[in-house]
Biopython code that builds the backbone (N, CA, C, O; Angstrom):
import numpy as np
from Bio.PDB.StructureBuilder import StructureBuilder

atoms = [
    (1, "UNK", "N", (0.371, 13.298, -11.119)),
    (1, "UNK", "CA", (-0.770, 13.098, -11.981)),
    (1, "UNK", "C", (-1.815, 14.157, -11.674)),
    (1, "UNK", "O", (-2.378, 14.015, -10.588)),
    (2, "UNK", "N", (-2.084, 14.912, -12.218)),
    (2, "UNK", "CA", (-3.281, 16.125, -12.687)),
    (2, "UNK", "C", (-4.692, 15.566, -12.719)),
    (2, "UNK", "O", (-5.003, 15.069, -13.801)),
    (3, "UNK", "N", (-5.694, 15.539, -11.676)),
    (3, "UNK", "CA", (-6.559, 15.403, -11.860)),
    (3, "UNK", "C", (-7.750, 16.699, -12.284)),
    (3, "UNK", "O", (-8.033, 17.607, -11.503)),
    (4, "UNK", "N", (-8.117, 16.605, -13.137)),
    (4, "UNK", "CA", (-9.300, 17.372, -13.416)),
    (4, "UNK", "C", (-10.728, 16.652, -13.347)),
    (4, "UNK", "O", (-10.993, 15.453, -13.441)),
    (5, "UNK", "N", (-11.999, 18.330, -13.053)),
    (5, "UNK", "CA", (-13.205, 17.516, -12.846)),
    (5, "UNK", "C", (-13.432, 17.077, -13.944)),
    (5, "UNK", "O", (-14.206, 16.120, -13.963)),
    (6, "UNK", "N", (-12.917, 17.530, -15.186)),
    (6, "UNK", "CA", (-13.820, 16.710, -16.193)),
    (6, "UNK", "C", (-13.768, 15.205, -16.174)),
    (6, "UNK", "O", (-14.645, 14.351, -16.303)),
    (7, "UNK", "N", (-12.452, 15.143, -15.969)),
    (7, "UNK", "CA", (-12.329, 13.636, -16.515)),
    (7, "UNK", "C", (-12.261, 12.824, -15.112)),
    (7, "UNK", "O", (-11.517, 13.208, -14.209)),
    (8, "UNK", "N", (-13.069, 11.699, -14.989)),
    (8, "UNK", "CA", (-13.473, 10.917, -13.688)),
    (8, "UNK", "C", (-12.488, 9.516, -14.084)),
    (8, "UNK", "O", (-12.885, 8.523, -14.694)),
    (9, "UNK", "N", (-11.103, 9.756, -13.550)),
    (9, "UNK", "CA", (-10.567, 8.492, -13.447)),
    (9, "UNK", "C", (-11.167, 6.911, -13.186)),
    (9, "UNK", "O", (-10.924, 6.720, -11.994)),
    (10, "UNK", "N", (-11.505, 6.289, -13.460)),
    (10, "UNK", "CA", (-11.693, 4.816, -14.325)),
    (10, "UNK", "C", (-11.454, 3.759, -13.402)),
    (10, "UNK", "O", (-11.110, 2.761, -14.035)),
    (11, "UNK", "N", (-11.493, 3.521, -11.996)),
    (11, "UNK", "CA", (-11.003, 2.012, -11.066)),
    (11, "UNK", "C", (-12.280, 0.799, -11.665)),
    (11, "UNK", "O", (-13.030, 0.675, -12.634)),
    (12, "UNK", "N", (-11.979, 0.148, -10.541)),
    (12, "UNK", "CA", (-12.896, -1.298, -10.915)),
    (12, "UNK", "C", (-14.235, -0.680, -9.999)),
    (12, "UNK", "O", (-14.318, -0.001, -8.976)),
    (13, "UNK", "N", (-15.126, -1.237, -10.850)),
    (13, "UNK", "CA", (-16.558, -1.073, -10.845)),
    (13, "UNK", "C", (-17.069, -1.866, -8.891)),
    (13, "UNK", "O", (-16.607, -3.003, -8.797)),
    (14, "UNK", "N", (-17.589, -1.566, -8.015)),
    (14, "UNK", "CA", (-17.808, -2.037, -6.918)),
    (14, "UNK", "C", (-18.221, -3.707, -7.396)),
    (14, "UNK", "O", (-17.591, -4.683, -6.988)),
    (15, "UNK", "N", (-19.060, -3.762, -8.063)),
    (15, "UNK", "CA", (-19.574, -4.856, -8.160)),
    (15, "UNK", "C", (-18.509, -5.954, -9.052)),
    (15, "UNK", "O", (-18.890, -7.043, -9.481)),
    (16, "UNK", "N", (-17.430, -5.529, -9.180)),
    (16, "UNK", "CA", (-16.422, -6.669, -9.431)),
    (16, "UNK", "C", (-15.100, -6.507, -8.822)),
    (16, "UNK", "O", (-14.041, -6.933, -9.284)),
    (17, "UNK", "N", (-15.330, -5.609, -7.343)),
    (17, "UNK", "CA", (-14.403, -5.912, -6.251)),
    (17, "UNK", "C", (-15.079, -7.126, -5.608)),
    (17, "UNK", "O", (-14.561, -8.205, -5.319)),
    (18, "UNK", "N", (-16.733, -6.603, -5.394)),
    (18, "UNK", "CA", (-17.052, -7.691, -4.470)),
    (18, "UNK", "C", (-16.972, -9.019, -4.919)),
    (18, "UNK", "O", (-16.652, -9.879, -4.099)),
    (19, "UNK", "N", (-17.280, -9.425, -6.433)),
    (19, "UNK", "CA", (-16.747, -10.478, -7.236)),
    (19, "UNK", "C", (-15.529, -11.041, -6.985)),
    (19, "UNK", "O", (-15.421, -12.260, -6.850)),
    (20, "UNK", "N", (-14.650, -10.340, -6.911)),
    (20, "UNK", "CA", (-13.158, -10.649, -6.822)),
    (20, "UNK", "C", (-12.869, -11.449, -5.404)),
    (20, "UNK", "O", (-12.182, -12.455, -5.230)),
    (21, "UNK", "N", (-13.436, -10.859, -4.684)),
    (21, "UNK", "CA", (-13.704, -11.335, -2.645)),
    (21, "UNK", "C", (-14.153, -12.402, -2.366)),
    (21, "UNK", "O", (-13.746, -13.138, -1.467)),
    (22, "UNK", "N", (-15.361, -12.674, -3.375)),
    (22, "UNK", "CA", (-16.131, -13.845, -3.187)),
    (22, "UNK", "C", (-15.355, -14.738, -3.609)),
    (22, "UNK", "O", (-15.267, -15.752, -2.917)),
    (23, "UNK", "N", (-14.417, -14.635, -5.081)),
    (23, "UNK", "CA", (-13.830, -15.731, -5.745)),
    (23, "UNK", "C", (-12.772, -16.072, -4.868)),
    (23, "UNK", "O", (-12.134, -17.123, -4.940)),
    (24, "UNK", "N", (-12.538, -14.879, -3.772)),
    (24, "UNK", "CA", (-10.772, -15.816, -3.164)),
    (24, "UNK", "C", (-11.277, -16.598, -2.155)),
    (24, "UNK", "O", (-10.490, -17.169, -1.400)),
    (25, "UNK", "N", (-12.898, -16.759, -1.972)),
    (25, "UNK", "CA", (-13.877, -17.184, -0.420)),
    (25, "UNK", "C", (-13.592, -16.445, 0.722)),
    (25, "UNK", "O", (-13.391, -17.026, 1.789)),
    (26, "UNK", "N", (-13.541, -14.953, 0.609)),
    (26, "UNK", "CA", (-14.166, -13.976, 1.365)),
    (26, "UNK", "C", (-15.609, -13.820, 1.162)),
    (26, "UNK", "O", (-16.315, -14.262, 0.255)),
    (27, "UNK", "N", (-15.966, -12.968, 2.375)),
    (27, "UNK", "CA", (-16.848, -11.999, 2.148)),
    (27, "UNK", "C", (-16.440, -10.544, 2.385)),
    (27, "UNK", "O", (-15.433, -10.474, 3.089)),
    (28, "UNK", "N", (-17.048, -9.084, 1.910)),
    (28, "UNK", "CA", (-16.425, -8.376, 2.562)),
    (28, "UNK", "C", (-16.742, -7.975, 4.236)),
    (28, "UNK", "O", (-16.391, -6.942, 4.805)),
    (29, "UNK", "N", (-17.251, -8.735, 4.619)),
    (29, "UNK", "CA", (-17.907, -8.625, 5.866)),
    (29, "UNK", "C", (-16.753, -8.714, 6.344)),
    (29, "UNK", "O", (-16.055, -7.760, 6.688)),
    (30, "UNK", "N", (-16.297, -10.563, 6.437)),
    (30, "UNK", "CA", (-15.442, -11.146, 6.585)),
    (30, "UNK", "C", (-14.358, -10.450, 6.686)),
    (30, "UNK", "O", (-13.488, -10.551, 7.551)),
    (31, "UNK", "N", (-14.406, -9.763, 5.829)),
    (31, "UNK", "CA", (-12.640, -9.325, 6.092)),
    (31, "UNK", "C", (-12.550, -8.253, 6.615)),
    (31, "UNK", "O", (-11.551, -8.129, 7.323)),
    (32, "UNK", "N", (-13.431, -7.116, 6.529)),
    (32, "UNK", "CA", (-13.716, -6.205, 7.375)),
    (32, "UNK", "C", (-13.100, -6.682, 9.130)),
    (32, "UNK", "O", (-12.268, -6.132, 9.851)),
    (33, "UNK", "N", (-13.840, -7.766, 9.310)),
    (33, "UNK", "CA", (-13.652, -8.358, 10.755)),
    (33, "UNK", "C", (-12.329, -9.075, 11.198)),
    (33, "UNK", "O", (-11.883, -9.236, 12.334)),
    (34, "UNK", "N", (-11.845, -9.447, 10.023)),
    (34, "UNK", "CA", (-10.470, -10.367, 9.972)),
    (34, "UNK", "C", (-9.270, -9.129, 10.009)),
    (34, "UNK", "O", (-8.075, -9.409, 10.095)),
    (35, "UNK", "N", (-9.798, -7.673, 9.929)),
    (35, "UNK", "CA", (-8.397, -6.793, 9.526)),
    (35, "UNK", "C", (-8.974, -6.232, 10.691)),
    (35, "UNK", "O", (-8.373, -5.159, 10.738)),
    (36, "UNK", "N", (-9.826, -6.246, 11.770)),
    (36, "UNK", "CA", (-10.026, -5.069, 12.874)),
    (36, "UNK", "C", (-11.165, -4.235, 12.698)),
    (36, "UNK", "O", (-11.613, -3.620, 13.665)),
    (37, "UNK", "N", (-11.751, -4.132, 11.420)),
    (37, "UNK", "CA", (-12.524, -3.278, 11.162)),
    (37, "UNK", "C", (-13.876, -3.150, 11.445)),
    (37, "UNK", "O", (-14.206, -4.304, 11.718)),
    (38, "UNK", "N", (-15.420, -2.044, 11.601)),
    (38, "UNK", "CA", (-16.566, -2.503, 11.236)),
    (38, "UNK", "C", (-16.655, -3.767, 10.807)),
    (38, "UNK", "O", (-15.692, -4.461, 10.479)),
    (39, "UNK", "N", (-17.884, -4.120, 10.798)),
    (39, "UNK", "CA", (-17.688, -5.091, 10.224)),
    (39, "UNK", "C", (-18.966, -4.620, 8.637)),
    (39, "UNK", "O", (-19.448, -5.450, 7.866)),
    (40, "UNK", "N", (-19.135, -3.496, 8.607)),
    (40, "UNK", "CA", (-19.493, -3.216, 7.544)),
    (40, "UNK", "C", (-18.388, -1.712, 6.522)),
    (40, "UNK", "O", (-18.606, -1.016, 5.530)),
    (41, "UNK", "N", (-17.555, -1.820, 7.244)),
    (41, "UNK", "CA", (-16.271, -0.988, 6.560)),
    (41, "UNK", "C", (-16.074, -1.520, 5.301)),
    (41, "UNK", "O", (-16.332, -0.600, 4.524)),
    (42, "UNK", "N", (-15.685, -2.725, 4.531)),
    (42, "UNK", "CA", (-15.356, -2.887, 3.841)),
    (42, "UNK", "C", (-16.609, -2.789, 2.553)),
    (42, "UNK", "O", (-16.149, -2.730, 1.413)),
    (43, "UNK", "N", (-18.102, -2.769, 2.685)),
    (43, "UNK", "CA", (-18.844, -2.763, 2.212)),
    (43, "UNK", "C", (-19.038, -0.962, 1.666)),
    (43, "UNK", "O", (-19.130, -0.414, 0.568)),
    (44, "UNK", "N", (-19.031, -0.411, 3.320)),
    (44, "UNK", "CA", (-18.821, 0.865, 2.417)),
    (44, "UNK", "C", (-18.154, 1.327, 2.097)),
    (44, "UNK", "O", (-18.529, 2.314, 1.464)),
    (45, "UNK", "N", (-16.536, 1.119, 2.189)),
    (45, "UNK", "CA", (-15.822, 1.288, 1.125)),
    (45, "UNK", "C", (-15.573, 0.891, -0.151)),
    (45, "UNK", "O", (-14.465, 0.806, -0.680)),
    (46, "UNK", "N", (-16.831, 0.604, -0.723)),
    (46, "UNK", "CA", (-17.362, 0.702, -1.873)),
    (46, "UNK", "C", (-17.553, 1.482, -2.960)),
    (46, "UNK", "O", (-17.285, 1.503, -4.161)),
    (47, "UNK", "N", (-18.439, 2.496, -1.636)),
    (47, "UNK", "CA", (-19.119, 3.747, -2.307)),
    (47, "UNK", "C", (-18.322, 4.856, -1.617)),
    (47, "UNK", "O", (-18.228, 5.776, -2.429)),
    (48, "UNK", "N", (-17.731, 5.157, -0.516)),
    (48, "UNK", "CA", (-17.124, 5.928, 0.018)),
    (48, "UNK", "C", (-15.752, 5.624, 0.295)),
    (48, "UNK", "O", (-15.371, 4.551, -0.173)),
    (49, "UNK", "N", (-14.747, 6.430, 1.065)),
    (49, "UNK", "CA", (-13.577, 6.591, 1.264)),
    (49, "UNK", "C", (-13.389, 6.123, 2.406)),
    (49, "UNK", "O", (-13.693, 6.712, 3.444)),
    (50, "UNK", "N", (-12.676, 4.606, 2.311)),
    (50, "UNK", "CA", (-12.440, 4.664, 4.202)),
    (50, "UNK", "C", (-11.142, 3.847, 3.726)),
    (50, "UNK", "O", (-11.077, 2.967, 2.867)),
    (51, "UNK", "N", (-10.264, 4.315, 4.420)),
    (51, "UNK", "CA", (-8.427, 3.876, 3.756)),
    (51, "UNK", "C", (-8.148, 2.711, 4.361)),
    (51, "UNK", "O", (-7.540, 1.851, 3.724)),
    (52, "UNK", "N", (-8.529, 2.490, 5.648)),
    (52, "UNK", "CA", (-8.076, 1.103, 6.133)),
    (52, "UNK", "C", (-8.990, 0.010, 5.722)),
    (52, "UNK", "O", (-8.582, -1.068, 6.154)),
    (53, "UNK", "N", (-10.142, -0.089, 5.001)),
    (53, "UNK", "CA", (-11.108, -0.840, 4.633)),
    (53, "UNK", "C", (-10.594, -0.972, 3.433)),
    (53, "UNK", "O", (-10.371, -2.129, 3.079)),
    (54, "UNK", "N", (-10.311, -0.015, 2.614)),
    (54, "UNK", "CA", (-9.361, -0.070, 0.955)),
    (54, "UNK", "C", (-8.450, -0.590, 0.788)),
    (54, "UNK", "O", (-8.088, -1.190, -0.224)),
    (55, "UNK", "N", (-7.579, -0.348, 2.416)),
    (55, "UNK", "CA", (-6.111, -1.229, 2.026)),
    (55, "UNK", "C", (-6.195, -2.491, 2.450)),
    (55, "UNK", "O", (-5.327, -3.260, 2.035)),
    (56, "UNK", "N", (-7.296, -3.046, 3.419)),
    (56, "UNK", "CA", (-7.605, -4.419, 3.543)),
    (56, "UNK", "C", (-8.019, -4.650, 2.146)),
    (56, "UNK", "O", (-7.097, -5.219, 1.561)),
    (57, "UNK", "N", (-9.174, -4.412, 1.263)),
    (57, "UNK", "CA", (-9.381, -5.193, -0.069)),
    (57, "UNK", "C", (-8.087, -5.482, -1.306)),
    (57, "UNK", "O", (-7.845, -6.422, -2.064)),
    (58, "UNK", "N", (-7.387, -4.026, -1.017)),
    (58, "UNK", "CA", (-6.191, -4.103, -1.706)),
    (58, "UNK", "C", (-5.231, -5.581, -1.646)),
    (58, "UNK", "O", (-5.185, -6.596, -2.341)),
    (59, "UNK", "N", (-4.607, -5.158, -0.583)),
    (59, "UNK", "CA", (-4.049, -6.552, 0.327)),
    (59, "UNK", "C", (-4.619, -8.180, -0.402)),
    (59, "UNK", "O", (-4.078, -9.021, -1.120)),
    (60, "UNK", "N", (-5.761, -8.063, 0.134)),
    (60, "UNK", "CA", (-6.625, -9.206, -0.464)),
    (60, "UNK", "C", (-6.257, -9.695, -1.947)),
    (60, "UNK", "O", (-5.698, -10.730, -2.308)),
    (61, "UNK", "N", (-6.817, -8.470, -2.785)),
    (61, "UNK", "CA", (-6.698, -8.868, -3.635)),
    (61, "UNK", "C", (-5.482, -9.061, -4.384)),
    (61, "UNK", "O", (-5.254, -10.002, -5.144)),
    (62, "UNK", "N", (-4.620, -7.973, -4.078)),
    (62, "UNK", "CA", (-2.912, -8.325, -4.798)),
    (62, "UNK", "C", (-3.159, -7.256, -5.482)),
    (62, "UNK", "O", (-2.403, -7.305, -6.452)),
    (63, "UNK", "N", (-4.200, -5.702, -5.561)),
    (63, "UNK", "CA", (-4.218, -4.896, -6.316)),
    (63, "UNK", "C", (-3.981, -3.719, -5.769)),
    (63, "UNK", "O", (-4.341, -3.432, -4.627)),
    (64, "UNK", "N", (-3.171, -2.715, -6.773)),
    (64, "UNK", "CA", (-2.550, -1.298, -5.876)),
    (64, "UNK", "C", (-4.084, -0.521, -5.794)),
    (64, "UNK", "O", (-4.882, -0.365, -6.719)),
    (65, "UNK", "N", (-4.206, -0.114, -4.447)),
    (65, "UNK", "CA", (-5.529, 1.127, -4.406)),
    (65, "UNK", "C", (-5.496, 2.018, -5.258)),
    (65, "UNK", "O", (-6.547, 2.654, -5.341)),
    (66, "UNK", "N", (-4.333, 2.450, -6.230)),
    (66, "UNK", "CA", (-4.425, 3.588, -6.736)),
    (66, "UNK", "C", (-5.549, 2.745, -8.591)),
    (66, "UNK", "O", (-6.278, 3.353, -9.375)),
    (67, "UNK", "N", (-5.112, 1.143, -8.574)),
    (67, "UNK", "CA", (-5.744, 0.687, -9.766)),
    (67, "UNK", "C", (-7.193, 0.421, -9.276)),
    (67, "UNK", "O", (-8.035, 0.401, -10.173)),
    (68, "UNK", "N", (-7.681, 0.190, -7.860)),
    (68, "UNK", "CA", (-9.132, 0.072, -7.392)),
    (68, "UNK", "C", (-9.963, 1.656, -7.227)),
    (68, "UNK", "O", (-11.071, 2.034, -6.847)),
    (69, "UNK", "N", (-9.070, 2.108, -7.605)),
    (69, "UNK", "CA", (-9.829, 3.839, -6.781)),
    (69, "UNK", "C", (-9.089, 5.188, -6.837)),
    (69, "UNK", "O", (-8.781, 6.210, -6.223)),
    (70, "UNK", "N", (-9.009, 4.483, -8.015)),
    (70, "UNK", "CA", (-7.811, 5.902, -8.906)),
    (70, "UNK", "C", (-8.177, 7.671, -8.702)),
    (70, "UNK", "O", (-7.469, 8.652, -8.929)),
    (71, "UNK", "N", (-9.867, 7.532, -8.076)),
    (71, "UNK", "CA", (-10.040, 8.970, -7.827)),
    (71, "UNK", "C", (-9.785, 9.095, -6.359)),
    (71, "UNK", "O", (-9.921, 10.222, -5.881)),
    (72, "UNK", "N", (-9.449, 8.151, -5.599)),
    (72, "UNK", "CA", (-8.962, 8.392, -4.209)),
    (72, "UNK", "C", (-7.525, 8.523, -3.672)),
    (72, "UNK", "O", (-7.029, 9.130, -2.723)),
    (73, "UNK", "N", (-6.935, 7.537, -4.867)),
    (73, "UNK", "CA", (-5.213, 7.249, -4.127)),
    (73, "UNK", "C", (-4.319, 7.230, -5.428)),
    (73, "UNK", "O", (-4.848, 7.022, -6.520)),
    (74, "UNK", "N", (-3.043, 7.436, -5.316)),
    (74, "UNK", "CA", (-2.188, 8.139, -6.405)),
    (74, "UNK", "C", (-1.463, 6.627, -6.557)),
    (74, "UNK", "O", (-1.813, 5.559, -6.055)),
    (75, "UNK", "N", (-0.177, 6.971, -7.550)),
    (75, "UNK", "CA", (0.549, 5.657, -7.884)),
    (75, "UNK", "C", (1.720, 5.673, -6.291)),
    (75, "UNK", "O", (2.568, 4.870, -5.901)),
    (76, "UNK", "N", (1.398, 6.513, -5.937)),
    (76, "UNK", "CA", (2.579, 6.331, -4.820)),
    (76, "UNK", "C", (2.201, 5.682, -3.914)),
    (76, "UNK", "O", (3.049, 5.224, -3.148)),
    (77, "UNK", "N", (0.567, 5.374, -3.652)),
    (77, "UNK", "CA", (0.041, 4.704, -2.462)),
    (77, "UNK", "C", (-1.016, 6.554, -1.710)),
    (77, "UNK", "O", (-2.070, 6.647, -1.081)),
    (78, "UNK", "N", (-0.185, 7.473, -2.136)),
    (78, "UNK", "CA", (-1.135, 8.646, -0.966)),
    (78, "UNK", "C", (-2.428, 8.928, -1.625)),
    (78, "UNK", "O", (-2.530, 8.894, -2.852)),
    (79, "UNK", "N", (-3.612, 9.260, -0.688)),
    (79, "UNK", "CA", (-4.896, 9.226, -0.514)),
    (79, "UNK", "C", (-4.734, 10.845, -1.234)),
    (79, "UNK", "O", (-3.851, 11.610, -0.847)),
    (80, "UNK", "N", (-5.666, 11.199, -2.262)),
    (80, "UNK", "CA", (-6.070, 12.501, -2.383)),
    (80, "UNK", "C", (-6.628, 12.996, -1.474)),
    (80, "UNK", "O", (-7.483, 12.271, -0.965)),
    (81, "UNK", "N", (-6.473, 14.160, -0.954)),
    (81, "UNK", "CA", (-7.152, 14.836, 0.200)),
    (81, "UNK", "C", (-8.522, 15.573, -0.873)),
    (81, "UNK", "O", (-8.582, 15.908, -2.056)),
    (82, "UNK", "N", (-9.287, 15.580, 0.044)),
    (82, "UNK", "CA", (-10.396, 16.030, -0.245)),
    (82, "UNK", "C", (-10.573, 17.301, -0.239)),
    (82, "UNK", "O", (-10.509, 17.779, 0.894)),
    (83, "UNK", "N", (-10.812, 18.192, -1.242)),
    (83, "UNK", "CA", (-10.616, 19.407, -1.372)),
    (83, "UNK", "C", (-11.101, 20.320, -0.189)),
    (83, "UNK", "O", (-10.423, 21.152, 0.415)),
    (84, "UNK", "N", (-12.987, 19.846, 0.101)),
    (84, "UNK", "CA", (-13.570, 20.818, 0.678)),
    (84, "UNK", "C", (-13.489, 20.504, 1.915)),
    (84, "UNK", "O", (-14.564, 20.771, 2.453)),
    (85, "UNK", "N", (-12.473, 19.907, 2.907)),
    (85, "UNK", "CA", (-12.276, 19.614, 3.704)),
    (85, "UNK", "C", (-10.824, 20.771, 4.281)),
    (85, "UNK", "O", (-10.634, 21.171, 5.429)),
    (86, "UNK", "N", (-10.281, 20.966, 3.469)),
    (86, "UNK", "CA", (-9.098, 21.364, 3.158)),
    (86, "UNK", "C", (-9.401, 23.171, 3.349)),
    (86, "UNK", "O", (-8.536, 23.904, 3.828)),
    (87, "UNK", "N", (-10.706, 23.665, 2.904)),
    (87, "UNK", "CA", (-11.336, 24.755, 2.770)),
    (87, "UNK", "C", (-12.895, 25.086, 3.743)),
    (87, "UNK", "O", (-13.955, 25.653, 3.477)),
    (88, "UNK", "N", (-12.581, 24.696, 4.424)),
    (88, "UNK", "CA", (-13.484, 24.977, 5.720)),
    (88, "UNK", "C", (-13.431, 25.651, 5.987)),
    (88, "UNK", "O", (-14.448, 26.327, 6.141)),
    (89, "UNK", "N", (-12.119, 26.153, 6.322)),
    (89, "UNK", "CA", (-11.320, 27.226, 7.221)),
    (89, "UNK", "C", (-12.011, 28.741, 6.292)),
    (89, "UNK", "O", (-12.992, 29.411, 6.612)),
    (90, "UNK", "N", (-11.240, 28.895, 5.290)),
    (90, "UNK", "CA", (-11.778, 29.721, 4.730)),
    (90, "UNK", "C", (-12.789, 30.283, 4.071)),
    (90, "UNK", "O", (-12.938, 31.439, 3.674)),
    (91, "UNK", "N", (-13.629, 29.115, 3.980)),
    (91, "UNK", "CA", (-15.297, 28.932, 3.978)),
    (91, "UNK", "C", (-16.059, 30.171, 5.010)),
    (91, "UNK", "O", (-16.555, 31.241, 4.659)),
    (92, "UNK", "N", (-15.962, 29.691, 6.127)),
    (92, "UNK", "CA", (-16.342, 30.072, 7.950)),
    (92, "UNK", "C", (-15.933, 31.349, 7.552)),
    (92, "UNK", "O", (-16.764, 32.230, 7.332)),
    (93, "UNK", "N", (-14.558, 31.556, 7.422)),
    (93, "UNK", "CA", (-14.279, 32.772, 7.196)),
    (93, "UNK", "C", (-14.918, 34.200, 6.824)),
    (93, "UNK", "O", (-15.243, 35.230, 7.415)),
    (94, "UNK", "N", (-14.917, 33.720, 5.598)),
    (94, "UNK", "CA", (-15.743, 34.488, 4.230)),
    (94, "UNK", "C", (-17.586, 34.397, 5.095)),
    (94, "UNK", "O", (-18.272, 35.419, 5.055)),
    (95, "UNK", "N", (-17.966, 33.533, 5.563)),
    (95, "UNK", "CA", (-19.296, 33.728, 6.321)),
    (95, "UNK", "C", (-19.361, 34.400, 7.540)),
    (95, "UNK", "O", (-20.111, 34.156, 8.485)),
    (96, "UNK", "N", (-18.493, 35.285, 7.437)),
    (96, "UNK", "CA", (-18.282, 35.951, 9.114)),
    (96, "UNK", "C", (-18.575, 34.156, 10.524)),
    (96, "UNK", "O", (-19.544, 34.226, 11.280)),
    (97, "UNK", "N", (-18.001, 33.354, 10.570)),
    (97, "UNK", "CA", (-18.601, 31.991, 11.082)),
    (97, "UNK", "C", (-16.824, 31.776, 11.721)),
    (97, "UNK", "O", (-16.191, 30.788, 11.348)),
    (98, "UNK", "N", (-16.358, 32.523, 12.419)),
    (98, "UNK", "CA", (-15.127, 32.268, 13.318)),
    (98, "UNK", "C", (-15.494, 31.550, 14.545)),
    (98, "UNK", "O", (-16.449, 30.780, 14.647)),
    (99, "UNK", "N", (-14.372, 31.970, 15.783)),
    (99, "UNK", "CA", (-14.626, 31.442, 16.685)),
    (99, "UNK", "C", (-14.615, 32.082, 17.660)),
    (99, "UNK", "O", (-14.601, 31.529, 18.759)),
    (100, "UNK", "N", (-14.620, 33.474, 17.520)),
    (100, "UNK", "CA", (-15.073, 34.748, 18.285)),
    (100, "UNK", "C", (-15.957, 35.258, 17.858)),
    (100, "UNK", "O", (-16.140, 36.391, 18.302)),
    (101, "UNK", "N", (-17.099, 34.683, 16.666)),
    (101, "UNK", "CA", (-18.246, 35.084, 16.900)),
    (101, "UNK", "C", (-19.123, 34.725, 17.888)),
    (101, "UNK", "O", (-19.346, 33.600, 18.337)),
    (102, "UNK", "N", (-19.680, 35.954, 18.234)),
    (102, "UNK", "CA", (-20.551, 35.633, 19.614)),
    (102, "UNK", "C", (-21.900, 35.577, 19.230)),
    (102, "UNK", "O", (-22.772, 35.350, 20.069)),
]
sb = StructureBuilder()
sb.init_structure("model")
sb.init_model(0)
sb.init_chain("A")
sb.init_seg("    ")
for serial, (resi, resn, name, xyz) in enumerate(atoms, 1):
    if name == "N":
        sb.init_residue(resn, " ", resi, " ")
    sb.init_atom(name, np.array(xyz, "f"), 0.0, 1.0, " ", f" {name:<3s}", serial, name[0])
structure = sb.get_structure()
C-alpha cells in the first residue's frame, strides 16, 4: 500500500478508541498497567506512536492496528518506519555534523 502526503489515511478518531475502552469497563490507564506498561502509555498512544500501548488497545478491542492507525501500521501488522528517523544519517552528513568532527 502506497502512502502519499497528500492523502492522510482515515483510523478511528482518539476519542472513540477511548469510548470503545470505557464500554468494555476499561480505562486506558488501566490497561496500560494490566499489559506492563506506563501507566500513561496507552493515553499517549493516542496522539503518538508507541507499538506496545497500540497493540494492547488493539488486543482489547478485537481491532487490527492497521484499522486504528492506518498511518502507523500496514495490513500485515508492520509499523511504518518513520521517514526522518531513517535520514539522520544523511542529514549530519550533508551538515558537515559526523563523528570526527572536532
Amino acid at each position: 500500500m502506497a502512502r502519499t502526503s497528500k492523502t492522510k489515511p482515515k483510523g478511528w478518531h482518539p476519542a472513540d478508541i477511548r469510548a470503545e475502552v470505557t464500554k468494555r469497563g476499561k480505562t486506558l490507564t488501566g490497561l496500560a498497567l494490566e499489559n506492563g506498561l506506563h501507566s500513561s502509555a496507552c493515553r499517549a498512544a493516542l496522539i503518538r506512536s508507541l507499538p506496545n500501548a497500540e497493540m494492547a488497545i488493539s488486543r482489547l478491542l478485537g481491532v487490527p492496528l492497521h484499522e486504528l492507525w492506518p498511518d502507523r501500521w500496514d495490513a500485515e501488522g508492520r509499523r511504518y518506519r518513520n521517514v526522518r528517523v531513517e535520514n539522520y544519517h544523511d542529514r549530519d552528513q550533508a551538515h558537515g555534523q559526523n563523528s570526527r568532527a572536532a
